[in-house]
NUZAKE-280555 format. One line per field, with one value per residue (C-alpha): residue number from 0; x, y, z. Coordinates in nm, 3 decimals, decimal comma. Each point is the difference from the previous one (the first is absolute). Layout:
residues N
seq: [NUM ...] .
c1: [X ...] .
c2: [Y ...] .
c3: [Z ...] .
end
This chain:
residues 120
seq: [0 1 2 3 4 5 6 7 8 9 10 11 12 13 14 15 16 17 18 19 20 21 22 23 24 25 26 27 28 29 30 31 32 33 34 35 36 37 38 39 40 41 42 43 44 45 46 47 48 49 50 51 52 53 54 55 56 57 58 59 60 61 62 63 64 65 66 67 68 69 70 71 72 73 74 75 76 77 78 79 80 81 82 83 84 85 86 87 88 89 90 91 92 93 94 95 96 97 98 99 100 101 102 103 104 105 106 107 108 109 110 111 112 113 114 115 116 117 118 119] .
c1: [-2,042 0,088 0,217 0,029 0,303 0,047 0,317 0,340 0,133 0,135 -0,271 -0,142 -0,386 -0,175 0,155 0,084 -0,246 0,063 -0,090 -0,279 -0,165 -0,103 0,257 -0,114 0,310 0,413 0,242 0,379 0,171 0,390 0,204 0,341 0,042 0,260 0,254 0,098 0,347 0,049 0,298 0,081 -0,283 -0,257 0,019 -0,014 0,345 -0,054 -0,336 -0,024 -0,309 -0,022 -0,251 -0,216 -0,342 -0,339 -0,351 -0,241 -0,366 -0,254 -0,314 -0,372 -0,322 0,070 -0,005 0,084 0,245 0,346 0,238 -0,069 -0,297 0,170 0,256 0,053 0,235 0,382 -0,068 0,216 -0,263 0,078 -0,159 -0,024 0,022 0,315 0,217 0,421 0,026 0,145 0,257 -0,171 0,028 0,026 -0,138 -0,263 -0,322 -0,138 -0,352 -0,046 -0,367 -0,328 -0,298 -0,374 -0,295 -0,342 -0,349 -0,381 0,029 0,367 0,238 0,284 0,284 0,356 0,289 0,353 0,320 0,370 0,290 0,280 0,354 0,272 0,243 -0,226] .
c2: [-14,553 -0,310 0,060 -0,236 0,132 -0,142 0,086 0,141 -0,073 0,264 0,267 0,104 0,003 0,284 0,171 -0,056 0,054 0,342 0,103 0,245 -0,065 -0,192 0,056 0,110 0,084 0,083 0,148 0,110 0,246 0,003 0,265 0,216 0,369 0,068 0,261 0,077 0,180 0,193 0,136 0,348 -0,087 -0,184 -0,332 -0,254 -0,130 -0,172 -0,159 -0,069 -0,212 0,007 -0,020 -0,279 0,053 -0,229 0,200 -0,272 0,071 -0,259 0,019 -0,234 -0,022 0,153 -0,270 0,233 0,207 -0,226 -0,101 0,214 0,107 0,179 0,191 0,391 0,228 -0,059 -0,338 -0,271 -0,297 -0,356 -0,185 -0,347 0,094 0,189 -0,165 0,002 0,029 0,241 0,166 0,052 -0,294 0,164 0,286 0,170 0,084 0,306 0,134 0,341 0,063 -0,237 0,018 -0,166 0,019 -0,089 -0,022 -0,133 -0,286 -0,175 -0,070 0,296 0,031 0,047 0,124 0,021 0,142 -0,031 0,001 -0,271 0,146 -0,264 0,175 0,080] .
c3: [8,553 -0,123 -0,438 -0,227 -0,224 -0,338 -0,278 0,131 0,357 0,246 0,013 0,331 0,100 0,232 0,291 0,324 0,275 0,200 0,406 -0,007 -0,342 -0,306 -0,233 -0,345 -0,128 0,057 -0,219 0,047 -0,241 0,066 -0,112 0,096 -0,023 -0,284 -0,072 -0,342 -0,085 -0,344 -0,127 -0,166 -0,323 0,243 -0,079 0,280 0,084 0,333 0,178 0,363 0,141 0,402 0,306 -0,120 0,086 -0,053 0,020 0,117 -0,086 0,218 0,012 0,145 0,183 0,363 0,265 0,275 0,171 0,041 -0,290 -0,302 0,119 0,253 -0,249 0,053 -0,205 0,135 0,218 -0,097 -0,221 0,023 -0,352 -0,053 -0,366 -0,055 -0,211 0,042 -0,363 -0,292 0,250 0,309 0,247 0,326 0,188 0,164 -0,136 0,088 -0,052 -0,238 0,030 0,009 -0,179 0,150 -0,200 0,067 -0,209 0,106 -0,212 0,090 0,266 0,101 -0,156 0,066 -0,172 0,103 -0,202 0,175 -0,090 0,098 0,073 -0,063 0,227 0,326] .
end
């Protein structure tokens, strides 16, 4: 679809088109597991952030069975919509579980959550 975009400069339009469906809509959530040390009273004297980590959440009208429409829990997902941003640049993405849903009055559905490890 063609956007006209008026006011401030630098924000980006829509999504990038996906194998296997229509995309609706992406998000990526990136986080690190943290360890928290205490001394003799409890209060936190040293903080450690480590294995980076994005969970990816995509999801569209089902176009068939290749790309994401072909996703099952523990293959590896390629995404034209992951972004290298906010600490995770690299990696494989792998799929946690996948979600299709279908009514008598719209298209199927599908929705996929993975996770991207930074160090795999």
């Amino acid at each position: 679809m063609a956007v006209i975009t008026i006011g401030t400069g630098g924000a980006t339009w829509g999504l990038t088109a996906e194998t296997g469906i229509f995309i609706q809509s992406y998000s990526g959530k990136v986080g690190r597991e943290k360890n928290e040390v205490r001394d003799n009273v409890g209060d936190v004297k040293l903080v450690s952030y480590y294995n980076p980590t994005r969970k990816v959440t995509i999801s569209g009208v089902l176009l068939g069975a290749t790309g994401i429409g072909a996703a099952s829990p523990g293959a590896a997902l390629t995404i034209a919509n992951a972004d290298g941003n906010n600490g995770v640049a690299t990696g494989s993405i792998y799929v946690d579980d996948v979600e299709a849903k279908g009514t008598n009055t719209a298209f199927k559905d599908i929705t996929v959550n993975a996770t991207q490890y930074a160090g795999i």
